[in-house]
C-alpha positions, 0 to 999 in steps of 0.5 A: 494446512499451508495455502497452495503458492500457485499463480492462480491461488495470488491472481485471486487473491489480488483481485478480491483485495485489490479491486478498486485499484484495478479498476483505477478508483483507488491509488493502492491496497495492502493485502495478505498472501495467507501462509508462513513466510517468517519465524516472527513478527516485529512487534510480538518477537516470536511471541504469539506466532507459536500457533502458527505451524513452524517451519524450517528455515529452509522451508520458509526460504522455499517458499519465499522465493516461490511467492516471489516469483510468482509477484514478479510474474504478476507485476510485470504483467501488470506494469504494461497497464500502469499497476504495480505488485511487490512484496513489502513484508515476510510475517508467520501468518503471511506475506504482505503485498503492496498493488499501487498505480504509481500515478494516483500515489504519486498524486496523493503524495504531492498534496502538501500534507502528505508530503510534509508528514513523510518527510517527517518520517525520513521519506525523500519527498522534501529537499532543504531549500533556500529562499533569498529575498532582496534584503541579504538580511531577511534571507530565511530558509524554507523546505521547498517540496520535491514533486514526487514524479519519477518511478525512481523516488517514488520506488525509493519511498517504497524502499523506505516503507519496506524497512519500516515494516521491519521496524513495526508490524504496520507502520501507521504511515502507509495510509499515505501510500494506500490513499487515505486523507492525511486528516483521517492519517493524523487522527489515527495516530493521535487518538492511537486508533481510538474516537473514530466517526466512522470505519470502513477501509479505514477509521474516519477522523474528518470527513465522514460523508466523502468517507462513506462514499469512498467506502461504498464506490470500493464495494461495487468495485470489489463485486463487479472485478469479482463478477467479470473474474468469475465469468472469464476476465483475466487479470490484465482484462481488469487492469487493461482500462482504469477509465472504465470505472465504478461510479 
């Protein structure tokens, strides 16, 4: 049976997915709005998605457009207090939300590694510069890195982001936009998401002490949204003061 699209069903779901992002201690979450929302899925082709209850085209528009403005709803409440909500992917098993703080993922992106990686991957992070030294003849070339700082570039990122998801069920890039270490990024991939230290909310290929404490500082988030949601708080109560952390 479909999950109700209602505001009070997303606002709930957000909150127990995206918590250490509404309390400001973490730049952004993926998380899933259970429910069918497309025929299939990048990388299985259709494949796979036949236990899924099937729906009419018709339908599955329906309900995106349902969704859709209910995110819109959201995100623009939520925007007044610096966090953002949107859709990246339709897939049979559900759609998948990005909630972000522009700050802190502008912030993650400008550290040097991070950017280097997505301009790798075609992300507008990097812009071809030219660097001429005294002599004419020792003039080199060099990538200088385009700060991300305006809403514009970084959106254009997200716009990027969102046709990778149409390519590959998960690009392994969006660790970069979820705030993990480029190390434990890098050591992802490379090992195909095998030989970790350790894994929480992600897999640990460097720093596993820092890791851990991450992991346990977005725990206590977690219960503590879901504590004030329970007795009363409204999503825009925990969004409201970022500075009103979880140690």
């Amino acid at each position: 049976m479909e999950r109700p699209i209602t505001l009070e069903e997303l606002e709930a779901v957000l909150v127990r997915s995206c918590a250490p992002v509404l309390l400001g201690a973490k730049p952004a979450n993926l998380f899933t709005f259970c429910g069918c929302f497309d025929e299939k899925c990048p990388d299985c082709n259709g494949e796979g998605c036949h236990e899924r209850q099937r729906l009419t085209r018709a339908q599955i528009a329906k309900r995106r457009e349902k969704l859709a403005l209910l995110v819109a709803k959201i995100d623009a409440a939520l925007s007044v207090h610096g966090m953002r909500c949107r859709i990246v992917a339709w897939r049979p098993f559900g759609a998948l939300l990005y909630g972000y703080r522009p700050v802190l993922v502008k912030q993650h992106m400008n550290e040097a590694s991070v950017a280097h990686d997505l301009s790798r991957g075609g992300y507008p992070v990097l812009r071809q510069g030219h660097f001429v030294g005294r002599c004419a003849r020792r003039a080199t070339v060099r990538r200088a890195y385009e700060p991300v700082r305006g809403n514009e570039l970084l959106e254009s990122c997200i716009e990027r982001l969102v046709e990778r998801f149409k390519e590959q069920a998960v690009p392994h890039e969006i660790g970069y936009f979820l705030g993990y270490p480029a190390s434990d990024v890098r050591g992802f991939i490379e090992h195909e998401g095998r030989e970790f230290l350790c894994c929480g909310c992600w897999k640990v290929y460097a720093d596993v002490r820092g890791a851990q404490y991450r992991f346990s500082r977005y725990r206590r988030c977690t219960r503590r949204a879901m504590r004030l949601y329970k007795a009363g708080a409204s999503l825009t109560d925990l969004a409201r003061d970022p500075a009103v952390k979880v140690a």
